[in-house]
Residue frames relative to the residue before (quaternion, step in Angstrom):
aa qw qx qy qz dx dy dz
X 1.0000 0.0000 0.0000 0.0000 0.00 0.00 0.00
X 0.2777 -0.7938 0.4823 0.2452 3.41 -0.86 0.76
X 0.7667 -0.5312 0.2000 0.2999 3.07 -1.89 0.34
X 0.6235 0.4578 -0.4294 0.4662 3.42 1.58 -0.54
X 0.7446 -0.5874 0.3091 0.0706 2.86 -2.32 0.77
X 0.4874 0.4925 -0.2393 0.6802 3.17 2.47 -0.45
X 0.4058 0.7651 -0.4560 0.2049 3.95 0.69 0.06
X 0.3158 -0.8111 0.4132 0.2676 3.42 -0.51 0.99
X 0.5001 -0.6067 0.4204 0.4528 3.54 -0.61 0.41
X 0.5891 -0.5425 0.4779 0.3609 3.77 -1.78 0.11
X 0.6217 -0.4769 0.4968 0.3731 3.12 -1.76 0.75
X 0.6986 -0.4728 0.5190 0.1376 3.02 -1.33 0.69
X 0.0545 -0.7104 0.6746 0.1930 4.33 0.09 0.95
X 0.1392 -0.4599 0.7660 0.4271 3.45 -1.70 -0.28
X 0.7801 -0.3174 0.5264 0.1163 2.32 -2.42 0.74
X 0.3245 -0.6842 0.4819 0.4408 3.47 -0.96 0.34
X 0.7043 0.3735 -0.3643 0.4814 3.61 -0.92 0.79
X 0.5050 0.6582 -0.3699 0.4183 3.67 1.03 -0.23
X 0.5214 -0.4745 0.5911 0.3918 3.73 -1.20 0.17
X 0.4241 -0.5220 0.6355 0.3793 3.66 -1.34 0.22
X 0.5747 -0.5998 0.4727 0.2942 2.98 -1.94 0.32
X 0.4133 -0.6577 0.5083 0.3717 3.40 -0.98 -0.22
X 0.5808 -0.5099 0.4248 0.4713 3.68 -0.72 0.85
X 0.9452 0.0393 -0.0392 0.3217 3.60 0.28 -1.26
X 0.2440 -0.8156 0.4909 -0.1851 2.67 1.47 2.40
X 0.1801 0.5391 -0.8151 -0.1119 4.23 -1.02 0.24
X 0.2654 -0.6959 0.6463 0.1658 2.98 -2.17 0.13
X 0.1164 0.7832 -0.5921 -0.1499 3.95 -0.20 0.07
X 0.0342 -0.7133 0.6985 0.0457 3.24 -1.54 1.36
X 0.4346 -0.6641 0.6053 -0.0601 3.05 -1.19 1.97
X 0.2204 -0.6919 0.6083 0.3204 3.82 -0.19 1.47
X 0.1125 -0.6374 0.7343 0.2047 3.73 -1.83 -0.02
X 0.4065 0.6643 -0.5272 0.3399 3.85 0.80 0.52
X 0.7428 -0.4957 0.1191 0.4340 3.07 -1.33 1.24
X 0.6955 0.3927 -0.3666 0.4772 3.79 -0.02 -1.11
X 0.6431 0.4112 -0.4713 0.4419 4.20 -0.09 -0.52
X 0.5743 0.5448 -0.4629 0.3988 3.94 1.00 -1.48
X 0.8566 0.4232 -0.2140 0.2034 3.33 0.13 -1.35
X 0.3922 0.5748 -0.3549 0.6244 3.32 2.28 0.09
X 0.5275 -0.5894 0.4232 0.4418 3.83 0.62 -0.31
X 0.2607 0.7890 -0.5547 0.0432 3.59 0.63 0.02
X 0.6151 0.5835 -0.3941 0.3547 3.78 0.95 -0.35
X 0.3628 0.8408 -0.0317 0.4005 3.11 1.86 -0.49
X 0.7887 0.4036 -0.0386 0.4622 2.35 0.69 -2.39
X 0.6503 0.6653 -0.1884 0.3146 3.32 1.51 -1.78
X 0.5415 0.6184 -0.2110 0.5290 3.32 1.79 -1.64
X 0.7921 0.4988 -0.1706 0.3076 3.26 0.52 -0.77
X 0.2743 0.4549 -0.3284 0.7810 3.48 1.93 -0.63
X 0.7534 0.5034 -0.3443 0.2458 3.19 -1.08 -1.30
X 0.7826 0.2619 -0.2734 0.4942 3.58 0.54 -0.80
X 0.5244 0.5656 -0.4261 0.4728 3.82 1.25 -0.97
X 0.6134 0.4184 -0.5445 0.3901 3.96 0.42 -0.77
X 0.6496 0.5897 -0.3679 0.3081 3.75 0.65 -1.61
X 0.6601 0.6409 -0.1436 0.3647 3.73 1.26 -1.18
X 0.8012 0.1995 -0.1730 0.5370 3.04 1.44 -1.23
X 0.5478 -0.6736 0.3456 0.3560 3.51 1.25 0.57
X 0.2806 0.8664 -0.2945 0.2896 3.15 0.99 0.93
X 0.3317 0.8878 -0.2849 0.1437 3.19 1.03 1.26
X 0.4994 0.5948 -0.4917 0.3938 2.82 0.83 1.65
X 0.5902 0.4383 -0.3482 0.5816 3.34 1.95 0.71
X 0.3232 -0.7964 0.5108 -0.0217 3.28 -1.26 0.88
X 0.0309 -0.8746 0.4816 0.0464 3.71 0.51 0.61
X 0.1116 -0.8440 0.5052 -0.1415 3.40 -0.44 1.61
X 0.1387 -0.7196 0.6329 0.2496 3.56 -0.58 0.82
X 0.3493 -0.7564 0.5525 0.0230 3.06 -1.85 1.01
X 0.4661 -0.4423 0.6022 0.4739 4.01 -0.94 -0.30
X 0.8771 -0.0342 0.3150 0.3609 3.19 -1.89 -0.20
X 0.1518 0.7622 -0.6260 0.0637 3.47 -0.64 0.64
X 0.5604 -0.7405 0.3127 0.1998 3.36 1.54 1.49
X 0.5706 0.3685 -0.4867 0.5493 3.96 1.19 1.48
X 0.1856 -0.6949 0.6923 -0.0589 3.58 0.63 1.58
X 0.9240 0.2104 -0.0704 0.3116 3.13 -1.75 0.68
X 0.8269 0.2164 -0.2417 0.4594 3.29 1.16 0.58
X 0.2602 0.7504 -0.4502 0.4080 2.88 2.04 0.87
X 0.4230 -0.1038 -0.8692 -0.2341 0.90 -2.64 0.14
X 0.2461 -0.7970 0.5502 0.0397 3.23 -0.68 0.75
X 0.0431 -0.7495 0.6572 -0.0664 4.04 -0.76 0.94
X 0.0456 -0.6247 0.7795 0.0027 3.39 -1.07 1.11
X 0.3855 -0.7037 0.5968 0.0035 3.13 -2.07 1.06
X 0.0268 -0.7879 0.6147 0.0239 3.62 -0.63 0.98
X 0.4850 -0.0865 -0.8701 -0.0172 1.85 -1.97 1.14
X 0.3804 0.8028 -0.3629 0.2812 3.85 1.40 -0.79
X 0.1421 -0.7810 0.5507 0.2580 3.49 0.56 -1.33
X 0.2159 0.6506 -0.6276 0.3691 3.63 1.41 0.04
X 0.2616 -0.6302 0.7272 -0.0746 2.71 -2.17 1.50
X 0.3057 -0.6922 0.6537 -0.0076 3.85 -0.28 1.47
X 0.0697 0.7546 -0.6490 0.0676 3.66 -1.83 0.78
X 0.8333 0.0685 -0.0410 0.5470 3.13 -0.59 1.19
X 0.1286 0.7260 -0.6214 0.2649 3.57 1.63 1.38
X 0.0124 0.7547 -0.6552 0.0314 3.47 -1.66 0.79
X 0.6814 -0.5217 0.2230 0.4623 3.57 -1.05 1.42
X 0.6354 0.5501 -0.3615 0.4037 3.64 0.79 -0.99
X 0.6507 0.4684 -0.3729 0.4670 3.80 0.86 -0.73
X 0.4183 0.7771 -0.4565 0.1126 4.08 1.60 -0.37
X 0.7613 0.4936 -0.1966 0.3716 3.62 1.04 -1.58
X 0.5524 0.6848 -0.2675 0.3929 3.40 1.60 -0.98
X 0.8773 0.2178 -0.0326 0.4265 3.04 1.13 -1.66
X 0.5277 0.5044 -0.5499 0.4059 3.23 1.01 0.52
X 0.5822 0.5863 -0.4119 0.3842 3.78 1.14 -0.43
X 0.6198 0.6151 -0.2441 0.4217 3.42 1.20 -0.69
X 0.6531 0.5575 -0.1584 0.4874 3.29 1.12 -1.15
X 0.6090 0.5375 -0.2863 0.5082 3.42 1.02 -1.71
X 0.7676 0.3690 -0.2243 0.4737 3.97 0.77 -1.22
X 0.7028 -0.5927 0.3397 0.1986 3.84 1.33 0.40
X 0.6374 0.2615 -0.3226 0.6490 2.93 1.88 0.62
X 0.4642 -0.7025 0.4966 0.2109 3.60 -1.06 0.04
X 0.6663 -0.4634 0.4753 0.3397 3.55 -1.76 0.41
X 0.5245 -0.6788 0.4949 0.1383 3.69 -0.33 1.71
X 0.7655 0.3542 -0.1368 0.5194 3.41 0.11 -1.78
X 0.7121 0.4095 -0.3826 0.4229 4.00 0.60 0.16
X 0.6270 0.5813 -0.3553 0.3777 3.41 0.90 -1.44
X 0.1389 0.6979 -0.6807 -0.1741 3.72 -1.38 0.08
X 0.7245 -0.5665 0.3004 0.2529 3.11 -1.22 0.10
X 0.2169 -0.8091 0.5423 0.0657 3.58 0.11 1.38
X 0.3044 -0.6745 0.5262 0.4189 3.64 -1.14 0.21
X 0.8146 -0.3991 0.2625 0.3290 3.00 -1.75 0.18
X 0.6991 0.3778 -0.3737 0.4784 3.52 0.66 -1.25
X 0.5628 0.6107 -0.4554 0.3207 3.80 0.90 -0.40
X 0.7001 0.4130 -0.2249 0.5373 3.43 0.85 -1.39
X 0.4914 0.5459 -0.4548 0.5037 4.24 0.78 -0.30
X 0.6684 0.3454 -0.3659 0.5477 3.82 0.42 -1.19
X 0.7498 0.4494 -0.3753 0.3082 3.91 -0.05 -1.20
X 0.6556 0.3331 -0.3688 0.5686 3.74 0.73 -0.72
X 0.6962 0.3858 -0.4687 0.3830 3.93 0.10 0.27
X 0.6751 0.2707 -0.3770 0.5734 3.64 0.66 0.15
X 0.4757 0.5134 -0.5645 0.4376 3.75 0.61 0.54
X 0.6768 0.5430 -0.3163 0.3834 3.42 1.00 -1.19
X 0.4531 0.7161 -0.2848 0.4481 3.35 1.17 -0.45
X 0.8215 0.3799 -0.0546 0.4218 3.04 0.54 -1.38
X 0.5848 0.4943 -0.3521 0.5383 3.33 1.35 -0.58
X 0.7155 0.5016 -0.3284 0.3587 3.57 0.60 -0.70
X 0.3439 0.5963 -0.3810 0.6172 3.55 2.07 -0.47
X 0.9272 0.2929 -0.2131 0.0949 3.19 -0.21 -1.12
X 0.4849 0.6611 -0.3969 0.4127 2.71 2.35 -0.59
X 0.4839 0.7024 -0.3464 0.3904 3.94 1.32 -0.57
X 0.7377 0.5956 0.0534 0.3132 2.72 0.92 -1.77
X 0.3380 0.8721 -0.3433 -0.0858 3.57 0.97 -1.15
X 0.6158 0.6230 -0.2030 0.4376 3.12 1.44 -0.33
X 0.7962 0.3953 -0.2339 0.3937 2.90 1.40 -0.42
X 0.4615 0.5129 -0.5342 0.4884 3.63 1.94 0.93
């Protein structure tokens, strides 16, 4: 990642053994750690989750996540490859924003403005995890 502050994050590597990515791969990870659970964030996820299945949306992936370090203002959904940081995502925001996302932009009235070194750390341990999971599939 570079030093400037508008830097886009890296493509995504697969893993060796991993499906390739798709150019226009999105990812949404939906914390489920205590403070997001108790905002409804399982909810929130179910919801994305079924609107992708609904709108045939199969270049987004809706993943619940650990901690995603915005306690207390959850439910909370970061976006990969984008790193966009979501607050206070609700089932109603499901159909709006998964079409947005799927087309590479995000839900306006949710998104706020994360700093950089935040969203550098968050899209580099997502990548992590996608590459776990591209191995993995069974286990989103």
């Amino acid at each position: 990642m570079g030093s400037e502050g508008d830097a886009a994050p890296p493509e995504a590597a697969s893993a060796p053994g991993a499906p390739p990515a798709s150019p226009d791969e999105q990812w949404v990870f939906v914390c489920e750690s205590s403070s997001c659970q108790y905002d409804g964030s399982s909810r929130t996820r179910a919801a994305l989750t079924r609107t992708v299945a609904e709108q045939g949306l199969g270049n987004v992936r809706v993943v619940r996540s650990g901690c995603l370090g915005l306690c207390g203002a959850g439910p909370a959904a970061v976006t990969y490859p984008a790193g966009d940081v979501y607050l206070r995502v609700q089932p109603e925001d499901a159909a709006e924003m998964a079409g947005a996302v799927s087309a590479g932009g995000g839900l306006a009235r949710r998104i706020v403005r994360a700093p950089q070194w935040y969203r550098d750390r968050i899209v580099a341990r997502l990548d992590y995890l996608i590459q776990y999971l591209r191995r993995h599939p069974a286990s989103s």
